[in-house]
C-alpha positions as CSV (number, residue, x, y, z in Angstrom):
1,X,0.0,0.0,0.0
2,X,1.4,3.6,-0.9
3,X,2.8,5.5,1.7
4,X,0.0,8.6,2.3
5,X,1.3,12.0,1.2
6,X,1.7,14.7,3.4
7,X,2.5,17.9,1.6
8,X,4.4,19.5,4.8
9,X,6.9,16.2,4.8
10,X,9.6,15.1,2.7
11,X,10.6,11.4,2.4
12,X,14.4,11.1,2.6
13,X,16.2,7.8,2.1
14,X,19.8,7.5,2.8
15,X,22.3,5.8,1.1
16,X,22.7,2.8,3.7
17,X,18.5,2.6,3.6
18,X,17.4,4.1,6.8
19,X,14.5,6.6,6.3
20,X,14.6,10.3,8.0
21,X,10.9,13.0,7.7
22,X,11.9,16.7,7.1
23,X,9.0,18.4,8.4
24,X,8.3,21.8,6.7
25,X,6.3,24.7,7.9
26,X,5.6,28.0,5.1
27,X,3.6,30.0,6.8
28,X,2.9,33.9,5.3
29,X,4.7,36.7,7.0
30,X,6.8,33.7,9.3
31,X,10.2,32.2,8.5
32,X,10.3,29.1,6.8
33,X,10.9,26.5,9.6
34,X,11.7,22.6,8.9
35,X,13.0,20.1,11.0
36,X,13.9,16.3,10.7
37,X,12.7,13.4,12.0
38,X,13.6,9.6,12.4
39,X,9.3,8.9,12.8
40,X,7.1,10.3,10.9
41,X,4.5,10.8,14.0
42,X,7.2,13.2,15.5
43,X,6.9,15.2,12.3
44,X,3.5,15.4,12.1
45,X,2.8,16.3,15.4
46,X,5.7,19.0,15.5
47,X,4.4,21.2,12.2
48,X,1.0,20.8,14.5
49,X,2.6,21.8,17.8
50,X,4.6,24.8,16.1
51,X,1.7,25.7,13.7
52,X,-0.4,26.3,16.6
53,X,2.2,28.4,18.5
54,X,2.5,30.4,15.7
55,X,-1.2,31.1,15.5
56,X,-0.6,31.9,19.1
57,X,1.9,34.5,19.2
58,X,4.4,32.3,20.3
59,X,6.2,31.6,17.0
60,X,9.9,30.0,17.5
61,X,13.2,31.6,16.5
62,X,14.7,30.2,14.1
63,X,18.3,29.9,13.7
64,X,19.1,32.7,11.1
65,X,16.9,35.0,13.3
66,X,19.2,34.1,16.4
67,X,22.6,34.5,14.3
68,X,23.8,37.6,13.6
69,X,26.0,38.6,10.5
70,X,28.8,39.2,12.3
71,X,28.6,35.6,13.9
72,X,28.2,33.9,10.9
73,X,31.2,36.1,8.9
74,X,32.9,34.7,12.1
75,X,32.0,30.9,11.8
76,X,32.7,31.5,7.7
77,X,36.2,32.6,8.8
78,X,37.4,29.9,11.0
79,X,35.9,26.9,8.7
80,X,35.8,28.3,5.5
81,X,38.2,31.4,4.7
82,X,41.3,29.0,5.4
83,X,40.9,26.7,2.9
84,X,41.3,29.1,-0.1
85,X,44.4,30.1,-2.0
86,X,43.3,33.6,-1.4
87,X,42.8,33.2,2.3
88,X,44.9,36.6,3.0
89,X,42.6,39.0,1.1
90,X,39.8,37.3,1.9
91,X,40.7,37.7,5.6
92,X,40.5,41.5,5.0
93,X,37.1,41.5,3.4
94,X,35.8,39.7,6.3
95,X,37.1,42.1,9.0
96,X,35.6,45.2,6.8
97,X,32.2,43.3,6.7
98,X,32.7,42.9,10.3
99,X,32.5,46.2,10.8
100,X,29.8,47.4,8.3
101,X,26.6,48.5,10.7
102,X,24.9,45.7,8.5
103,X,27.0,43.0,10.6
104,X,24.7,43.5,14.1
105,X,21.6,42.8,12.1
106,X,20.5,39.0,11.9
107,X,20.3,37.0,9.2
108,X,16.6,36.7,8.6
109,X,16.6,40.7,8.8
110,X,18.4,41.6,5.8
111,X,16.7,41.6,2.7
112,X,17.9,42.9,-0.9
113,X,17.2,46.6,-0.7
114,X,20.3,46.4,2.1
115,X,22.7,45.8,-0.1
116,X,21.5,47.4,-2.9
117,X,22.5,50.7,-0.7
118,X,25.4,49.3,0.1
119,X,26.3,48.7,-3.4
120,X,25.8,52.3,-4.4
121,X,27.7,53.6,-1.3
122,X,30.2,51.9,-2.5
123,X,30.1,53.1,-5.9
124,X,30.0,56.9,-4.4
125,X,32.9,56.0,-2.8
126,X,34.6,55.1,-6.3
127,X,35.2,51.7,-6.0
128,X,35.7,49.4,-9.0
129,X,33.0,47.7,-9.9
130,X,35.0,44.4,-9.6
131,X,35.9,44.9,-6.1
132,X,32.2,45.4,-5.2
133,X,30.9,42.3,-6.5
134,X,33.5,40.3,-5.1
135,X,32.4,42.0,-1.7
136,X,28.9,41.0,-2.3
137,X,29.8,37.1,-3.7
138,X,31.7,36.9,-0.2
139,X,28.2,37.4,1.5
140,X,26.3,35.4,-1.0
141,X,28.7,32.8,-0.3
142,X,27.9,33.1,3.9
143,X,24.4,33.2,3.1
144,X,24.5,29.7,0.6
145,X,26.3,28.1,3.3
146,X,24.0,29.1,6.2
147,X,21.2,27.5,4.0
148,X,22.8,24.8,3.2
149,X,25.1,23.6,5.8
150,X,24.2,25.4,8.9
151,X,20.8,24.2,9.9
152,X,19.5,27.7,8.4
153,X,17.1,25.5,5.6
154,X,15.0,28.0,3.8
155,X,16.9,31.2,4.6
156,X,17.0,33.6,1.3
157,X,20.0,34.7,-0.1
158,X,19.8,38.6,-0.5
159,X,22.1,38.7,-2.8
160,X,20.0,37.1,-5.2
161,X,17.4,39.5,-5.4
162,X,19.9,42.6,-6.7
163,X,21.3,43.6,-9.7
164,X,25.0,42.6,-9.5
165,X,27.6,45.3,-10.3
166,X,28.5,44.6,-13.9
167,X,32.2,44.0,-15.0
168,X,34.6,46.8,-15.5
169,X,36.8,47.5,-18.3
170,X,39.9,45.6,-17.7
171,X,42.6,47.2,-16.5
172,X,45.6,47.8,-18.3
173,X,49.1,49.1,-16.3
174,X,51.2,51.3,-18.1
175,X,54.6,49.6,-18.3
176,X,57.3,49.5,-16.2
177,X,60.0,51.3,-17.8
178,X,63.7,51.0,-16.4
179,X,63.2,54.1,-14.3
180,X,59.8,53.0,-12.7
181,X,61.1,49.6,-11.7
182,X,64.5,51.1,-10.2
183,X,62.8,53.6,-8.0
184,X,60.1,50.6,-7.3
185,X,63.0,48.2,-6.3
186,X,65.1,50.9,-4.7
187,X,62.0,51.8,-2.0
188,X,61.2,47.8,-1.5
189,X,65.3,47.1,-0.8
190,X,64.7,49.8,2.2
191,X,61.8,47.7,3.4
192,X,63.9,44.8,4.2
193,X,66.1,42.2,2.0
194,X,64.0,40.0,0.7
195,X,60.7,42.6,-0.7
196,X,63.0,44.0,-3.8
197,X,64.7,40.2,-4.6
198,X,60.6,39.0,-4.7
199,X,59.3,42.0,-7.2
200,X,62.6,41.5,-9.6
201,X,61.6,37.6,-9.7
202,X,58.0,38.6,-10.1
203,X,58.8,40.7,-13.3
204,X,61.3,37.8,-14.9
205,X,59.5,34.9,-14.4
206,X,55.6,35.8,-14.4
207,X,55.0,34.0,-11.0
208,X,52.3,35.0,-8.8
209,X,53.0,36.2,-5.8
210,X,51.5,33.2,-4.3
211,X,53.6,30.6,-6.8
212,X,56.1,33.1,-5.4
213,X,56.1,32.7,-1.4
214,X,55.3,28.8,-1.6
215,X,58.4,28.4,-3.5
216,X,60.9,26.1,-2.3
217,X,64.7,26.0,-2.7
218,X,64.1,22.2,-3.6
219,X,62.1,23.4,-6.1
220,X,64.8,25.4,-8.4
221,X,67.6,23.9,-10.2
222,X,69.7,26.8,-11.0
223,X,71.6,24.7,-13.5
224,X,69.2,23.8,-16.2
225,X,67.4,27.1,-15.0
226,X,64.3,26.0,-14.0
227,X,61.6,26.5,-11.3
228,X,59.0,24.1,-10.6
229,X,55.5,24.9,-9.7
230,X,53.9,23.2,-7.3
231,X,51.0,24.7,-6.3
232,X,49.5,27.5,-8.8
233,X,46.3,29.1,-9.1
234,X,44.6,26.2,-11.5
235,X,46.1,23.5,-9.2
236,X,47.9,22.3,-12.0
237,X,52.0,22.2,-11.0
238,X,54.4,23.8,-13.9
239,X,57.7,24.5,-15.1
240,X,59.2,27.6,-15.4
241,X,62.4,28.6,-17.3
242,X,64.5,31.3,-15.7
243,X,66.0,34.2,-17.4
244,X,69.9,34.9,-16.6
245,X,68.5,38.0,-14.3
246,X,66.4,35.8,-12.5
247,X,69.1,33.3,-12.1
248,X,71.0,35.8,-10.4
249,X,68.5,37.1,-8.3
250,X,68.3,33.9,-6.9
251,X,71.7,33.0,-6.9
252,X,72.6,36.5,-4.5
253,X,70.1,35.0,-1.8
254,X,70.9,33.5,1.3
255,X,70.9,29.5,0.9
256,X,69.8,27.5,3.9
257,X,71.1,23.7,4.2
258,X,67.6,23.2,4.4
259,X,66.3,22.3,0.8
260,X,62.6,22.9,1.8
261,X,63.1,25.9,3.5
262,X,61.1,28.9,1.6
263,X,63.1,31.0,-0.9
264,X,60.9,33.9,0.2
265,X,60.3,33.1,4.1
266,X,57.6,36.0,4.0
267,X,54.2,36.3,4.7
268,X,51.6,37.3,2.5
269,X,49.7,39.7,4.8
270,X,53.8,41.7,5.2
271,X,54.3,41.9,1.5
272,X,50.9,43.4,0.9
273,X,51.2,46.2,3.5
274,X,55.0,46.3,2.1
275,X,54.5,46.6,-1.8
276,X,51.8,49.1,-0.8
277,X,54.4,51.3,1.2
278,X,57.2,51.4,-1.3
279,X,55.1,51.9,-4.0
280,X,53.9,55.1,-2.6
281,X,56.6,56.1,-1.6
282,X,58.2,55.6,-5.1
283,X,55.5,57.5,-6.6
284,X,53.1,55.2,-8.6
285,X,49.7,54.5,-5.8
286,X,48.5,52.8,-8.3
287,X,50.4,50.2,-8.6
288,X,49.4,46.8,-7.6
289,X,52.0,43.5,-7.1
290,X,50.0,41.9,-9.6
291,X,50.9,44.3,-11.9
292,X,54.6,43.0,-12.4
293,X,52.9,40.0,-13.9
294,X,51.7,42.0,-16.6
295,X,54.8,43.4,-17.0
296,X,56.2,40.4,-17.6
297,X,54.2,39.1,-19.5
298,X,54.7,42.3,-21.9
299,X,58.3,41.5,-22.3
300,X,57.7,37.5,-22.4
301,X,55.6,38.3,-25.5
302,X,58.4,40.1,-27.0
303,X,60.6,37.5,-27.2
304,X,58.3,34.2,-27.3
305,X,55.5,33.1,-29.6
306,X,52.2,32.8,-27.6
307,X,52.4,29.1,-27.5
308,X,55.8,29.4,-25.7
309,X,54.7,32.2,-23.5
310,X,51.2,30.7,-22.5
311,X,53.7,27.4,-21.0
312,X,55.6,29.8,-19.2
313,X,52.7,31.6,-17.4
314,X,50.5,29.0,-16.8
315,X,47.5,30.2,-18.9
316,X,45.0,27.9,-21.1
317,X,43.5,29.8,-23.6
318,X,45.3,32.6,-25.8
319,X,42.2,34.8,-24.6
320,X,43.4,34.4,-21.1
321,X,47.1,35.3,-21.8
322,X,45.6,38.3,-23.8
323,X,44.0,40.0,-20.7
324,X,47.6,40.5,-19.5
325,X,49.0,41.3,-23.2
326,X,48.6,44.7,-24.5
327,X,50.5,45.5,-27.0
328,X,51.5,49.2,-27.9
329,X,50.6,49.8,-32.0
330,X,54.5,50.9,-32.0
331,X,55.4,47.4,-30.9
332,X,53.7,46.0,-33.7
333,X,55.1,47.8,-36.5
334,X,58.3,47.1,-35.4
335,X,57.2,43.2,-35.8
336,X,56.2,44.4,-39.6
337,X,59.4,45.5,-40.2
């Protein structure tokens, strides 16, 4: 005989057979409130239990109405936050959320129209449109989980319901001519020994600064000239080929006996506030660490086919090494030559 319906229960069956009754209450102007249940009495009899509380006055809180935004940024950063290549910067957009006036509001309290005005605060405040949207993905990612993962079923996603920023036109840094980079290097030697050593190696070999500081000495052999890759953005490990410069670069660094011992024993959150001293105080604000890859990439492309110069960067597609390519219509002519 089939099993009677009920519309407020979901049958689940688990993969080793046993049978578990999510209980679901909508009710208009109430959170949506579920619960499971090994018996399907229990389930009934708590959506008729809670129903009539809610008719009472008496409705329950649910979880996302008991967590705050700050809380759950907080949870987000201790389980979540670590686990991603980006961890460092991400740490940062946490702490800011933190302290947005949004943060002391519960979950279940923030709707769409709260963001939206954040959004365009943050636009009057002239921030790339990039950089807002990621700052909005990081709560639409808090939000998914808390839904998902955190006993918050049914909670909406804010996010959702507002027009994303769209994407900026990509930026393109002017290139670093031989003054720019001396001045750049000569304001990052005074920060300590290691910062100028980094940028040079950043703007020979096209490493991220990432690839960078997870370098190992085990992981060069100065001989044949090569660096290998480990762990890079795509997760896929590579091999890059070292210019003479960069070969001396490395060569003038202090060796430990140690073969695993970092090349660049820095962390990531120093050479951040570092890069962003020097370059100021060279002059060029706008310049971002990430911008020596596009430097080098410039000058890889001058001297490589794309083929070559996509192996040595890591990227997949010609498109992809083309958002770092720019080339000036001088350069070319000189090609037509």
């Amino acid at each position: 005989m089939a099993e009677r319906r009920n519309p407020g229960i979901q049958v689940r069956r688990s993969g080793d057979g046993s049978i578990s009754y999510r209980a679901q209450i909508r009710m208009r102007g109430f959170a949506h409130l579920s619960k499971t249940f090994t018996r399907k009495t229990d389930a009934k009899q708590w959506i008729e239990n809670t129903r009539a509380a809610i008719r009472g006055g008496n409705a329950p809180a649910t979880e996302a109405q008991r967590t705050t935004l700050r809380e759950a940024l907080e949870r987000y950063l201790r389980e979540i936050t670590p686990t991603k290549k980006g961890a460092v910067r991400e740490q940062s957009r946490v702490k800011a959320w933190k302290e947005n006036p949004l943060a002391l509001r519960f979950l279940s309290q923030l709707r769409g129209e709260d963001f939206a005005k954040y959004r365009d605060a943050r636009r009057a405040q002239g921030r790339a449109e990039n950089t807002i949207a990621i700052e909005l993905k990081l709560i639409s990612s808090v939000y998914k989980l808390a839904a998902t993962e955190w006993r918050m079923e049914g909670l909406k996603n804010p996010i959702k319901g507002i027009a994303m920023p769209a994407p900026s036109n990509e930026r393109k840094p002017a290139p670093l001519d031989a003054d720019k980079e001396k001045a750049l290097l000569k304001e990052l030697a005074r920060c300590g020994p290691m910062y100028a050593p980094l940028a040079s190696l950043a703007i020979e070999s096209a490493m991220r600064q990432g690839e960078l500081l997870g370098l190992a000495w085990r992981d060069l052999d100065l001989q044949k000239r090569v660096a290998h890759l480990k762990d890079t953005k795509n997760s896929e490990p590579r091999d890059v080929p070292l210019s003479s410069r960069a070969v001396a670069v490395l060569k003038a660094l202090p060796r430990p006996l140690d073969a695993t011992s970092k090349v660049f024993p820095l962390a990531q959150s120093d050479v951040i506030r570092t890069f962003a001293r020097a370059r100021k105080a060279a002059g060029f604000p706008d310049l971002h660490f990430h911008d020596l890859r596009h430097e080098a990439v410039r000058r890889l492309c001058k001297v490589l086919n794309m083929q070559d110069a996509m192996r040595v960067t890591g990227h997949k597609t010609p498109s992809m090494l083309m958002r770092y390519y720019h080339p000036e219509a001088e350069d070319l002519a000189k090609k037509l030559a």
